[in-house]
GUDRENSE-415106 format. One record per residue (C-alpha): residue number from 1; y, z, x. Coordinates in Angstrom, 1 decimal. Each point is the difference from the previous one (the first is absolute). Layout:
N
@num:NUM	Y:Y	Z:Z	X:X
...
// end
This chain:
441
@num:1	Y:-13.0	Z:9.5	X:-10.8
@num:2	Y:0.8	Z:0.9	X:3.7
@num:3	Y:2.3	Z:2.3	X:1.4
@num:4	Y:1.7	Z:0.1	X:3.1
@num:5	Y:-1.8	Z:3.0	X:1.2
@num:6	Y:-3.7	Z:-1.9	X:-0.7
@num:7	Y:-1.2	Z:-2.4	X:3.1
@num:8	Y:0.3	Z:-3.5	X:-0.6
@num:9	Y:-2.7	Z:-2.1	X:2.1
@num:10	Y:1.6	Z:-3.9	X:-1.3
@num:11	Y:0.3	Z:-1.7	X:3.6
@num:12	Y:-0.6	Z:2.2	X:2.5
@num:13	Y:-2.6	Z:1.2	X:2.5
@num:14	Y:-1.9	Z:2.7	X:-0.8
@num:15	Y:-0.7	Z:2.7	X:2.7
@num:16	Y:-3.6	Z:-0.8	X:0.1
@num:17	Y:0.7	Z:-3.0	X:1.1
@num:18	Y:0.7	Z:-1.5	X:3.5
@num:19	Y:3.1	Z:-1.3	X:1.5
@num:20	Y:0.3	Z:-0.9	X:3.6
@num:21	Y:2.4	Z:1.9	X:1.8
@num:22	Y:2.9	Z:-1.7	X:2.2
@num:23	Y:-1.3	Z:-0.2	X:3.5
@num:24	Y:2.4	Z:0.9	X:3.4
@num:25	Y:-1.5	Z:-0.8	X:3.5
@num:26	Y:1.8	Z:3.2	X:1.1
@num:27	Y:0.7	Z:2.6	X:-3.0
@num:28	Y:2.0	Z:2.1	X:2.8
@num:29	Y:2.8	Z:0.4	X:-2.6
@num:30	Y:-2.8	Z:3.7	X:-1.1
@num:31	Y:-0.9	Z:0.5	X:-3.3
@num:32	Y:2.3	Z:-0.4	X:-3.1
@num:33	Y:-0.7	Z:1.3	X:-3.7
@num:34	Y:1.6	Z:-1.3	X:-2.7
@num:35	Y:0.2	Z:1.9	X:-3.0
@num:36	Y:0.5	Z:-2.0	X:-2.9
@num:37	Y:-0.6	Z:-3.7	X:-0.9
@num:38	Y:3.0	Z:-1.0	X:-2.1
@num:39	Y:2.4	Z:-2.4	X:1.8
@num:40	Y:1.2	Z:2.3	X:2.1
@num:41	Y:-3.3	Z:1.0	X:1.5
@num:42	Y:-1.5	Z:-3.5	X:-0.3
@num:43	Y:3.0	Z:-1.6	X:2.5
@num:44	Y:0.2	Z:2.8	X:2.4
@num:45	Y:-3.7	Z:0.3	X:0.6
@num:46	Y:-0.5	Z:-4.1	X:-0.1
@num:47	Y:3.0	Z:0.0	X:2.4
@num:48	Y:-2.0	Z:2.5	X:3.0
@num:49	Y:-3.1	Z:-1.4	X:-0.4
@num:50	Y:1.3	Z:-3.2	X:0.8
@num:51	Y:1.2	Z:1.4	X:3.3
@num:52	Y:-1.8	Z:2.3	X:2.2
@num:53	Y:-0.6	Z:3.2	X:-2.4
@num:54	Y:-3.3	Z:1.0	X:-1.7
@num:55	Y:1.3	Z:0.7	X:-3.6
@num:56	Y:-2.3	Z:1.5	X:-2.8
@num:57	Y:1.4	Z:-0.2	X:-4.2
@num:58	Y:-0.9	Z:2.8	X:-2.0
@num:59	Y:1.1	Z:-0.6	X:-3.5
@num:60	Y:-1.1	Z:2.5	X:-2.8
@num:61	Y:-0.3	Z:-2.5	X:-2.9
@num:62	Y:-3.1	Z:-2.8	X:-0.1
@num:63	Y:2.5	Z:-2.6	X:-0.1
@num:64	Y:2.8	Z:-1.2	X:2.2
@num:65	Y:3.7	Z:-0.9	X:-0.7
@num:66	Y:0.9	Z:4.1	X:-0.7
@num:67	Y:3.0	Z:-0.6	X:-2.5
@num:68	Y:-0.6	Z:-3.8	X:-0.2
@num:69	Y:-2.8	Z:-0.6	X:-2.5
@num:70	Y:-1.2	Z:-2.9	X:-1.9
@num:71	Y:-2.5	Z:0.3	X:-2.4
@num:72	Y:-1.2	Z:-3.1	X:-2.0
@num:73	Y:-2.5	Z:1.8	X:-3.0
@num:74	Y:2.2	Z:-1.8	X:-2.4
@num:75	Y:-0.2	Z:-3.3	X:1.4
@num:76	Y:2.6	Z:-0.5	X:1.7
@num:77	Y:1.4	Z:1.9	X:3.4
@num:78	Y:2.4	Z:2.9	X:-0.8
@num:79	Y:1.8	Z:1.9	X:2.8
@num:80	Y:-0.2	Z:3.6	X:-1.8
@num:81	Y:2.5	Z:1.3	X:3.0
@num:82	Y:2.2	Z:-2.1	X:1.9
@num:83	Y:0.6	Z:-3.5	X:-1.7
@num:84	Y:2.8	Z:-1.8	X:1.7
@num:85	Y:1.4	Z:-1.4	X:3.3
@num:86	Y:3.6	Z:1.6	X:-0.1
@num:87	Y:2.2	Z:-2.6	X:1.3
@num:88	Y:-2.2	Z:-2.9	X:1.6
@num:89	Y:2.2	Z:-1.2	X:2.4
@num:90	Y:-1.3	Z:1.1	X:3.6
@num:91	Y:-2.0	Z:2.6	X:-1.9
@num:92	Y:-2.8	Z:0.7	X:2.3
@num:93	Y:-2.2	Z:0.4	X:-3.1
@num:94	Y:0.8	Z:-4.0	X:-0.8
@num:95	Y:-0.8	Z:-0.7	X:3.6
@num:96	Y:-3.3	Z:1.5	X:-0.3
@num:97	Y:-0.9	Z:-1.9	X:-3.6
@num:98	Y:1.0	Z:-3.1	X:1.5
@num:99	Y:-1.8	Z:0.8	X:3.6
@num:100	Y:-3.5	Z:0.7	X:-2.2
@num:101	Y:1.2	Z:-2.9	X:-2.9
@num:102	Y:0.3	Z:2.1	X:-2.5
@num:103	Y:1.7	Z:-1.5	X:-3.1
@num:104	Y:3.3	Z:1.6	X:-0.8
@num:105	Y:2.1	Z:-0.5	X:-3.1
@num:106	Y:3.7	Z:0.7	X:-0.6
@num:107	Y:0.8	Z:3.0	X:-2.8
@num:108	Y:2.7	Z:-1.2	X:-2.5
@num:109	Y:1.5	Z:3.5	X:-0.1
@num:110	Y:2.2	Z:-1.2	X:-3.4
@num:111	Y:-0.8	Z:3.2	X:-2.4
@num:112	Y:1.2	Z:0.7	X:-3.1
@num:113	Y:0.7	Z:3.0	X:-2.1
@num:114	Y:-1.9	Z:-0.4	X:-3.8
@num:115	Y:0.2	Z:2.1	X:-2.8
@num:116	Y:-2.1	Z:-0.4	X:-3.2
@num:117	Y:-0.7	Z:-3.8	X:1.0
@num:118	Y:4.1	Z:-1.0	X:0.4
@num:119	Y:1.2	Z:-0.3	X:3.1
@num:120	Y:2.7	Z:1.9	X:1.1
@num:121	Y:1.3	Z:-0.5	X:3.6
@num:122	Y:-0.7	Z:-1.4	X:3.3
@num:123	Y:-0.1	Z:2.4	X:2.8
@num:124	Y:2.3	Z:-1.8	X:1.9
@num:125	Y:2.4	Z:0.6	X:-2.6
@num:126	Y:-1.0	Z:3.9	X:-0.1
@num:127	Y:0.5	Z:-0.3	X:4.1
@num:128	Y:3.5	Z:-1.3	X:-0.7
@num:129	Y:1.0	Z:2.8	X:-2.3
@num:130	Y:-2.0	Z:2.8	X:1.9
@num:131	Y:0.0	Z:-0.2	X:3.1
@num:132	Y:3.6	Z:0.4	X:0.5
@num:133	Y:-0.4	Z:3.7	X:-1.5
@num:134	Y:-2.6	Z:0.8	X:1.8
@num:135	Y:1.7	Z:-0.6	X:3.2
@num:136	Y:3.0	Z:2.2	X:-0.9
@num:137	Y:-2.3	Z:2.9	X:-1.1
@num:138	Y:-2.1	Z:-0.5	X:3.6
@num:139	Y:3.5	Z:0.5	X:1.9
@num:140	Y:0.5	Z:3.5	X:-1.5
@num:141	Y:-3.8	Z:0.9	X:0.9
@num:142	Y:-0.5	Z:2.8	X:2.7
@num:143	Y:-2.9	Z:0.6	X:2.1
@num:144	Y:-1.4	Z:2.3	X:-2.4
@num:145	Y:0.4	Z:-2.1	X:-3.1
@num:146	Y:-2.4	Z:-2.2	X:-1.4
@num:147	Y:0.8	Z:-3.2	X:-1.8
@num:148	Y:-0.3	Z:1.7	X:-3.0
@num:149	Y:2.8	Z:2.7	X:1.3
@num:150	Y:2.1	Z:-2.8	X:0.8
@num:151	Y:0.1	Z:-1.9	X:-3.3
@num:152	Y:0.6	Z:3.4	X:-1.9
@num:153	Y:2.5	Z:1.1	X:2.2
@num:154	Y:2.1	Z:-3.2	X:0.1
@num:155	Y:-0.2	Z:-0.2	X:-4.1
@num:156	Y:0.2	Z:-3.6	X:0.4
@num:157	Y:-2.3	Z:0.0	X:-3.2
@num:158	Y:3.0	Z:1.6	X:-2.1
@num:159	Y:1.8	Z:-3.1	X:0.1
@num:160	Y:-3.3	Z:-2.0	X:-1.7
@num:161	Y:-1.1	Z:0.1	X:-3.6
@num:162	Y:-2.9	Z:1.3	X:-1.4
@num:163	Y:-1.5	Z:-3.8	X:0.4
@num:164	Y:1.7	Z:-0.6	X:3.0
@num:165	Y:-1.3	Z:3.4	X:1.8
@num:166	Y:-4.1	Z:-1.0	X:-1.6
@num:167	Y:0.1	Z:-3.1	X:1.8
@num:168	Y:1.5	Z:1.2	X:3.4
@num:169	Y:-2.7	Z:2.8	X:0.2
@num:170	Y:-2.4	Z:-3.1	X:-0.7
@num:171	Y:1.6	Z:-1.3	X:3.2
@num:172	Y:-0.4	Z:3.1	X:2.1
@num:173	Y:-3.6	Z:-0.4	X:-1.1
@num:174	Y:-1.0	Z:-2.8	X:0.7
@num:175	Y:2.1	Z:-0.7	X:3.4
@num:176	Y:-0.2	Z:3.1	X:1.8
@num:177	Y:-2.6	Z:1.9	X:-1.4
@num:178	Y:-2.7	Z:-2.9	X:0.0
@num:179	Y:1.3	Z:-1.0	X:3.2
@num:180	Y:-0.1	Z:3.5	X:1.9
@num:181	Y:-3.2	Z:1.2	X:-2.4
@num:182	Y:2.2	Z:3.3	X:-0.6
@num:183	Y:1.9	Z:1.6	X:-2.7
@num:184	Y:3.6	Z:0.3	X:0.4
@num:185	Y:0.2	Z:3.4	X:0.5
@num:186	Y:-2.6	Z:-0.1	X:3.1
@num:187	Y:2.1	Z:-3.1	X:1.6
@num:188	Y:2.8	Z:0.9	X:2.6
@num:189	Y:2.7	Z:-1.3	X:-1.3
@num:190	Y:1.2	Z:0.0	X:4.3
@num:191	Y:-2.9	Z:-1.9	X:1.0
@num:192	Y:-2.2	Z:-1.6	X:-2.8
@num:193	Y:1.3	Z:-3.4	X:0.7
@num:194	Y:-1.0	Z:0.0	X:3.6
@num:195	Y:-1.7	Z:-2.4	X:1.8
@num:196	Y:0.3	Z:-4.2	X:0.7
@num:197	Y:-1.1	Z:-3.2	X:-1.4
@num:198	Y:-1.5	Z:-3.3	X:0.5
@num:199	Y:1.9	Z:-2.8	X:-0.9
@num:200	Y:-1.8	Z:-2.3	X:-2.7
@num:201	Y:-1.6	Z:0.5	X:-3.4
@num:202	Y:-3.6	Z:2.2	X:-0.6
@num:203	Y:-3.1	Z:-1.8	X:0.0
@num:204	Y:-3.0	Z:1.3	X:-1.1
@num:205	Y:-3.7	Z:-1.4	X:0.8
@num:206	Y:-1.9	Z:-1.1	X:-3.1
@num:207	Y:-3.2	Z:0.5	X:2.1
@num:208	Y:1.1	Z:3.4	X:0.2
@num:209	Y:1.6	Z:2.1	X:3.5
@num:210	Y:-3.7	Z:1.6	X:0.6
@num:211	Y:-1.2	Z:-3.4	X:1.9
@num:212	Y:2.6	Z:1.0	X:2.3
@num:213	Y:-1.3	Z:3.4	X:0.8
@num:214	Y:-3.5	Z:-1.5	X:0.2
@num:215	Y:1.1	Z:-2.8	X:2.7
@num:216	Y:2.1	Z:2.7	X:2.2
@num:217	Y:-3.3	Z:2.3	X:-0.3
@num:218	Y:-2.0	Z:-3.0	X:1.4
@num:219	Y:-2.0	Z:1.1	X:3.2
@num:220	Y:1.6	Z:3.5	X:0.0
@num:221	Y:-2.7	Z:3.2	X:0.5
@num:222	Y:0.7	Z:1.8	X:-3.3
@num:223	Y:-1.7	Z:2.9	X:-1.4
@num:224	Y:0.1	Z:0.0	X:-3.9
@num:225	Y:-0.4	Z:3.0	X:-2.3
@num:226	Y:0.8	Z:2.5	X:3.2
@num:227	Y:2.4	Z:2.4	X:-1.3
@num:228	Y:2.4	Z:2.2	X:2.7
@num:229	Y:-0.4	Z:3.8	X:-0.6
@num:230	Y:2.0	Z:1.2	X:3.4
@num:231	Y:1.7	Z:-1.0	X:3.2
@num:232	Y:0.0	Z:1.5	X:2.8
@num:233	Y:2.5	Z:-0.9	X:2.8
@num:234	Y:-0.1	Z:3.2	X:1.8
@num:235	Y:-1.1	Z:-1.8	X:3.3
@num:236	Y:0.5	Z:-3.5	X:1.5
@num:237	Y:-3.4	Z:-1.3	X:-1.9
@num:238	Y:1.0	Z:0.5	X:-3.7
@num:239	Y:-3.0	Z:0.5	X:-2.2
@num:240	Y:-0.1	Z:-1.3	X:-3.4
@num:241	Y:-2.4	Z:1.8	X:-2.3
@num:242	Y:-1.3	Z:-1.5	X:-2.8
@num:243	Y:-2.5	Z:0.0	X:-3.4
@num:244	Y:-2.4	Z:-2.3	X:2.1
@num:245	Y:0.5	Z:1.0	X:3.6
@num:246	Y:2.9	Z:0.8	X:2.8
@num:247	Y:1.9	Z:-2.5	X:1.8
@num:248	Y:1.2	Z:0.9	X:3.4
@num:249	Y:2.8	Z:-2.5	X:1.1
@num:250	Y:2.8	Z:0.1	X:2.6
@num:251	Y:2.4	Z:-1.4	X:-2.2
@num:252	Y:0.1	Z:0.5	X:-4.7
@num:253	Y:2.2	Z:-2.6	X:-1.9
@num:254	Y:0.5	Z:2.2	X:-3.0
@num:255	Y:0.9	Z:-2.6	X:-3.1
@num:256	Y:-0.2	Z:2.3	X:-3.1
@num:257	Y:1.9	Z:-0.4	X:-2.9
@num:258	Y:2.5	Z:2.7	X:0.0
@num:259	Y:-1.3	Z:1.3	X:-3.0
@num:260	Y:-2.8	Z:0.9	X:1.5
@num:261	Y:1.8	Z:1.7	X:3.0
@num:262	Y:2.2	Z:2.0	X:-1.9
@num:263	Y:-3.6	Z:1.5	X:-2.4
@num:264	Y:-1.2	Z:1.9	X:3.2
@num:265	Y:-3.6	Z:-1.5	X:-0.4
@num:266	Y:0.4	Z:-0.5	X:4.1
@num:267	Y:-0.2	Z:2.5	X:1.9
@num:268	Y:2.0	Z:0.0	X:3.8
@num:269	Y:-1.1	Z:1.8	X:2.5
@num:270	Y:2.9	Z:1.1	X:1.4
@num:271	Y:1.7	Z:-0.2	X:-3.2
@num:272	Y:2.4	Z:-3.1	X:-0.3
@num:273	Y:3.4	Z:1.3	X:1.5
@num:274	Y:2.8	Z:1.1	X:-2.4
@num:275	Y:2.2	Z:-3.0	X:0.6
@num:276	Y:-2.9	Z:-2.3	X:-1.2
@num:277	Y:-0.8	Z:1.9	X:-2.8
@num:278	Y:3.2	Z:0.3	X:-1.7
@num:279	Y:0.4	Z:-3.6	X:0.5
@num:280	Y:-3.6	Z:-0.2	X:-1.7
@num:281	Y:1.1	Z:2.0	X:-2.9
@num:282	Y:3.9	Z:-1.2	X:-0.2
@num:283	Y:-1.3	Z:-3.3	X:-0.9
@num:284	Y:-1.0	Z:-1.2	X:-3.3
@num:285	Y:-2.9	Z:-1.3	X:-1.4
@num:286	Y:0.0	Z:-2.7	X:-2.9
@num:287	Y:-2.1	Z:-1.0	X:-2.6
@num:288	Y:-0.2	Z:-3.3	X:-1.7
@num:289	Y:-2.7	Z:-1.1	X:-2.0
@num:290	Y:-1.4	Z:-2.9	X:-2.1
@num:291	Y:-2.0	Z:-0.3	X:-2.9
@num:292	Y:-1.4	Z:-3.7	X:0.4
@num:293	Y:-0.8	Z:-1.7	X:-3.3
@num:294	Y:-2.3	Z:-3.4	X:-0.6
@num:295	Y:1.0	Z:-1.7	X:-3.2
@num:296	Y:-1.8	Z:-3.4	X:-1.5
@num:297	Y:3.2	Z:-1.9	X:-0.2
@num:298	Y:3.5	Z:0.7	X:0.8
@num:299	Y:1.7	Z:1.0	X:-3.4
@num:300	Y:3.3	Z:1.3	X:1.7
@num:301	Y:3.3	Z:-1.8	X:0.6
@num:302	Y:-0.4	Z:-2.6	X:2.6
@num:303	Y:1.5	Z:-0.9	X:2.9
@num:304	Y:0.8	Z:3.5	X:1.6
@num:305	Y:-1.1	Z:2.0	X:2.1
@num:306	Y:1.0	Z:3.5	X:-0.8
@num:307	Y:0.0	Z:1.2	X:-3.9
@num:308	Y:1.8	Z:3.5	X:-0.3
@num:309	Y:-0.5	Z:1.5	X:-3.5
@num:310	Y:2.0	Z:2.8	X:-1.1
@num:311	Y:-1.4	Z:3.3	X:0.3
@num:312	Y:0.0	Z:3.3	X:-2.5
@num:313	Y:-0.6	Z:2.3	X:3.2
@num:314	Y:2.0	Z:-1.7	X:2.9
@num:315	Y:-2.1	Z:-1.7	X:2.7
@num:316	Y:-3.1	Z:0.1	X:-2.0
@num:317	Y:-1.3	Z:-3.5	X:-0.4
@num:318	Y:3.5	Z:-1.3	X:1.4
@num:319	Y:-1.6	Z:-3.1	X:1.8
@num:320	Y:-2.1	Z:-2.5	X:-0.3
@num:321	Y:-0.8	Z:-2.7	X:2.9
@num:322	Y:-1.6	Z:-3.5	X:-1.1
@num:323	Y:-1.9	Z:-1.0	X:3.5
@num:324	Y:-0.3	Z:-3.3	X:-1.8
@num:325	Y:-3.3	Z:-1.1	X:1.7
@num:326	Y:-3.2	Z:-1.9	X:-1.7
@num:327	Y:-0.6	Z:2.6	X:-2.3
@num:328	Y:2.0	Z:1.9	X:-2.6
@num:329	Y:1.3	Z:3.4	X:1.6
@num:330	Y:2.8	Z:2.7	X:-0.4
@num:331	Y:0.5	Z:2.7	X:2.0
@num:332	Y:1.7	Z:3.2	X:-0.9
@num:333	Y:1.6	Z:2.4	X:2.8
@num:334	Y:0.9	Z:3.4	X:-0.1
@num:335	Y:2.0	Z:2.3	X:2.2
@num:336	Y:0.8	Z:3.4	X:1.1
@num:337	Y:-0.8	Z:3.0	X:-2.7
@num:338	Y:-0.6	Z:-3.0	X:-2.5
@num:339	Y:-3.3	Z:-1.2	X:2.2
@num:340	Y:-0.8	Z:3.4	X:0.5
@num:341	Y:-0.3	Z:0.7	X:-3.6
@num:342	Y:-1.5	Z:-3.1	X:-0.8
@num:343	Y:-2.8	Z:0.9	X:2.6
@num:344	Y:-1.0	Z:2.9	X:-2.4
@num:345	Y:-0.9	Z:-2.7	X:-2.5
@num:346	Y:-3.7	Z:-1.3	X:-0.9
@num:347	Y:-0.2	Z:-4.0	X:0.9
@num:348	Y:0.0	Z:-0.2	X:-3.7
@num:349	Y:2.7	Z:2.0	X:-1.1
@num:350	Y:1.9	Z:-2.2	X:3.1
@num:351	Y:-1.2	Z:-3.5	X:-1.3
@num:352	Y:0.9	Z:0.9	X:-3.5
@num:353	Y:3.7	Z:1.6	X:1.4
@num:354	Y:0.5	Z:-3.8	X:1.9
@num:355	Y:-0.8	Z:-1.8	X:-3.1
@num:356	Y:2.3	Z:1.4	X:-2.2
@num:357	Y:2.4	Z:-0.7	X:2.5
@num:358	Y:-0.6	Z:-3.6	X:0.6
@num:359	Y:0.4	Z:-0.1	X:-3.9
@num:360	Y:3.7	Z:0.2	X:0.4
@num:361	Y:0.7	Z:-3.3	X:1.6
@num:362	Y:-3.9	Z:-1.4	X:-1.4
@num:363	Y:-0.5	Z:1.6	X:-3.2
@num:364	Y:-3.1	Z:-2.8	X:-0.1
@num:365	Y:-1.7	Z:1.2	X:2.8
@num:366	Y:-3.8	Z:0.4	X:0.1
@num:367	Y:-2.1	Z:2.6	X:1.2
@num:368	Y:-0.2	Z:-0.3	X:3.7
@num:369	Y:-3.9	Z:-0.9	X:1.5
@num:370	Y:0.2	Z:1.9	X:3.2
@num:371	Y:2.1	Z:2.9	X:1.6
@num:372	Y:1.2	Z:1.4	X:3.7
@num:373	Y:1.6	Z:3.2	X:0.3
@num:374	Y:1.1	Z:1.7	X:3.1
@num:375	Y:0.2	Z:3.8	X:0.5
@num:376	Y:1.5	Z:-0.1	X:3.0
@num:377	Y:0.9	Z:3.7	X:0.5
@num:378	Y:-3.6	Z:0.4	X:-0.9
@num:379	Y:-1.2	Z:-1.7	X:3.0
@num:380	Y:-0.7	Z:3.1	X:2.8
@num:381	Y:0.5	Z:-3.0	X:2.6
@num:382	Y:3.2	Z:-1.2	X:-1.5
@num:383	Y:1.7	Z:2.9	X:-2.0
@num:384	Y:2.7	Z:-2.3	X:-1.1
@num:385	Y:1.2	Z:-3.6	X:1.0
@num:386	Y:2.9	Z:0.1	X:2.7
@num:387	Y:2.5	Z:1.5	X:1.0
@num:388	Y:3.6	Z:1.2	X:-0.3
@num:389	Y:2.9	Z:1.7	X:0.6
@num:390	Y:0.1	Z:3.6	X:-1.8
@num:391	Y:3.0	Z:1.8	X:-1.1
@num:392	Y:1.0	Z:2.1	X:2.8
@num:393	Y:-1.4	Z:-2.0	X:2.9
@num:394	Y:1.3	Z:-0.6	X:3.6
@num:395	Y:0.7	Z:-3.7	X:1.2
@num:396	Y:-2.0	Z:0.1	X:2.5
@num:397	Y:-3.2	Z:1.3	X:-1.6
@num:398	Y:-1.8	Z:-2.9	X:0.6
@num:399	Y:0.6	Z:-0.2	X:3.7
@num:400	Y:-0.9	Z:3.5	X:0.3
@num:401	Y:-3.5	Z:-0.7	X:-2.1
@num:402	Y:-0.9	Z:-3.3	X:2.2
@num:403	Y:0.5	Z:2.3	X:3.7
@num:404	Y:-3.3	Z:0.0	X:1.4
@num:405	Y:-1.1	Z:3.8	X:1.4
@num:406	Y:-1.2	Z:0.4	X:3.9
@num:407	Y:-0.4	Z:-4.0	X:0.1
@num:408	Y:-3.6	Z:0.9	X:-1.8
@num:409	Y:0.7	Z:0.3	X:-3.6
@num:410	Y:2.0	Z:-3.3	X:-1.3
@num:411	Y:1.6	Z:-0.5	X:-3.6
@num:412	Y:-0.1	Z:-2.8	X:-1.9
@num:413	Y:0.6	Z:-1.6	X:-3.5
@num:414	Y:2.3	Z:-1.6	X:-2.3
@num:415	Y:1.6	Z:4.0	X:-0.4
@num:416	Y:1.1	Z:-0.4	X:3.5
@num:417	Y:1.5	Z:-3.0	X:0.3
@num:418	Y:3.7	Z:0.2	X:-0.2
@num:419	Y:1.3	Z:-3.3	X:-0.8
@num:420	Y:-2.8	Z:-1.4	X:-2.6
@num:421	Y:-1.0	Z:3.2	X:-1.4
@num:422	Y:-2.4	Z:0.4	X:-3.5
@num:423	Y:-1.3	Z:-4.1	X:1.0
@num:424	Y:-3.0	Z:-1.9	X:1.3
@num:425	Y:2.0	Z:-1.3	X:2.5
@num:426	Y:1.9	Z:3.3	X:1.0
@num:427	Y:-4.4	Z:1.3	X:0.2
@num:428	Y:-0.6	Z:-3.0	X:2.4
@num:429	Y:2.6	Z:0.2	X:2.4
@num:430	Y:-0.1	Z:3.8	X:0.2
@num:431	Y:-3.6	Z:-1.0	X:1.1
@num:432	Y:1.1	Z:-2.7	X:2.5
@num:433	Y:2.8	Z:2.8	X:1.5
@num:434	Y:-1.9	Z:2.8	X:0.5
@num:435	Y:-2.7	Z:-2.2	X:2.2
@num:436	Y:3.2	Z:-1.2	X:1.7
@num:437	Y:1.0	Z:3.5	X:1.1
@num:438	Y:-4.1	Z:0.8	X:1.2
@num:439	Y:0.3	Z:-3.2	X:2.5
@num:440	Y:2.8	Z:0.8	X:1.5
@num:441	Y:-0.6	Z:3.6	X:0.4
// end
């Protein structure tokens, strides 16, 4: 079994071997490192070398893709982080699959709510009844208050039954806490909801989001396994220390995860300024994670996409996603506390946890042939998987955490993207900005 924290090597380069760098006839732009070799990292630095700047990748892991990553042990290509294109419609991610003709395939987002193997409800129908209370309880919210705060302090619940207030915490669950990878007591309830959209449904790729990664990493100069200990910005040449060497570079594109800013395993020198670090540590980290499952045949109702059983402990084994591809698979997702408990688990005590679940809405199921599970927080190059907007912080955190400091040390990352935070997408473009900002200063 394979956890997030492990290094996949399924489909692509290894550091040993040899990529040929993207050439400039003048590289009079100085020298650029890139930190990081998500999307973020990947478009900025493809986007200088392709002008007139000498840009070097150093990316801790031995793969690419940082948050994206596709493994295919079982068979068949599994994104283990980021799975979909969030609204395809102009979504640069789209643009890209279809510039390197990648496949895409449209998600039929229909889910459904099971309990012991009769269906229940749509969630359309639970978004008709729900969403209305939610609403009222977010316009008594304060700055201070989390989502949680709000519902409790509206007691819109009092007016539900006992059944009535089950299914609408099944709700909250499933469409804010899987969709900000937060508890409701960590989620703002001033902000959580920020952010924009693209227009159109979400595809996914069934040959999987890494072969995007490895096509932007094409020709790039990118040092694998090289792992930042300190940087140093003190003078106009900012040094970059690391477990195989320093880096000395006019110019650092810095596209950590902000879980890993907010750990302190980097050291500044100076120290980052106050204003950046209590944006750093306003902020909110998520987890989400998936326990990936190979079965020999589908034994589950067919024909949708989501199967939602109905938990003892609330949010544990909540959803299921059927990815409906070649083979028979069902993945499992977790959020919040419940995915940091689950973490604790042994892969077996997990697998067996799943099944029992599955049982619910497939009491006929058979014993699955291969497993994935992610351990996201686990990962000392991830420590989580995206970000959000904690109880208690400022609007403009985000802003304040993409500023770049003495126009040598530059930010980057879906955690500073305002508009399309916590998304592939929001990752790309923050990569796409902040080479933007270096050209025309």
């Amino acid at each position: 079994m394979i956890q997030a924290g492990v290094i996949g090597l399924t489909g692509v380069w290894l550091r040993q071997q040899t990529r040929p760098a993207i050439s400039s006839e003048r590289s009079s732009g100085g020298k650029v490192i890139v930190i990081g070799a998500g999307f973020a990292g990947l478009a900025a630095a493809r986007r200088l070398a392709e002008t007139d700047f000498d840009v070097t990748v150093l990316e801790a892991r031995d793969r690419l893709g940082g948050r994206v990553w596709t493994d295919e042990s079982t068979g068949t290509p599994l994104d283990l982080g980021a799975s979909w294109i969030h609204g395809h419609r102009k979504n640069p991610i789209t643009l890209l699959a279809n510039q390197f003709g990648l496949k895409t395939q449209e998600n039929d987002d229909e889910q459904t709510f099971f309990t012991l193997g009769n269906q229940i409800e749509n969630a359309s129908d639970f978004e008709k009844r729900f969403a209305p209370l939610l609403a009222s309880a977010i316009k008594l919210s304060e700055r201070t208050n989390s989502v949680e705060d709000a519902i409790r302090r509206s007691n819109v619940e009092k007016t539900l039954s006992e059944k009535e207030r089950n299914s609408f915490r099944r709700w909250l669950n499933s469409s804010i806490e899987h969709e900000y990878a937060a508890d409701l007591a960590e989620l703002s309830g001033y902000f959580y909801d920020e952010g924009g959209e693209f227009k159109g449904g979400d595809f996914l790729l069934p040959g999987g989001l890494g072969a995007i990664s490895n096509r932007l990493a094409e020709g790039l100069a990118i040092e694998q396994g090289t792992v930042v200990r300190e940087i140093d910005w003190s003078t106009s040449e900012v040094i970059v220390r690391t477990n195989r060497g320093d880096h000395r570079a006019s110019k650092v594109i810095l596209t950590l995860p902000l879980g890993v800013l907010q750990s302190g395993t980097i050291s500044f020198l100076p120290a980052l300024p106050a204003a950046k670090l209590g944006a750093i540590n306003r902020l909110g980290m998520g987890l989400m994670n998936k326990t990936c499952l190979a079965f020999p045949k589908a034994s589950w109702p067919a024909g949708f996409n989501w199967l939602n059983p109905e938990s003892q402990i609330p949010g544990r084994w909540a959803e299921f996603y059927d990815p409906q591809l070649k083979s028979p698979h069902l993945i499992g997702f977790h959020v919040g506390s419940q995915a940091r408990q689950v973490e604790q688990l042994s892969d077996t005590a997990t697998v067996e946890e799943a099944v029992a679940a599955i049982r619910q809405f497939a009491p006929r199921i058979h014993a699955p042939t291969a497993s994935l599970i992610t351990r996201w927080s686990q990962d000392p190059f991830a420590l989580g998987s995206y970000s959000f907007i904690k109880k208690g912080a400022m609007r403009n955190d985000r802003e304040e955490l993409q500023k770049p400091l003495a126009n040598r040390l530059w930010f980057s990352g879906e955690a500073t993207h305002s508009r399309y935070p916590a998304t592939m997408h929001g990752a790309y473009l923050s990569g796409i900005a902040v080479t933007k900002a270096i050209l025309e200063s």
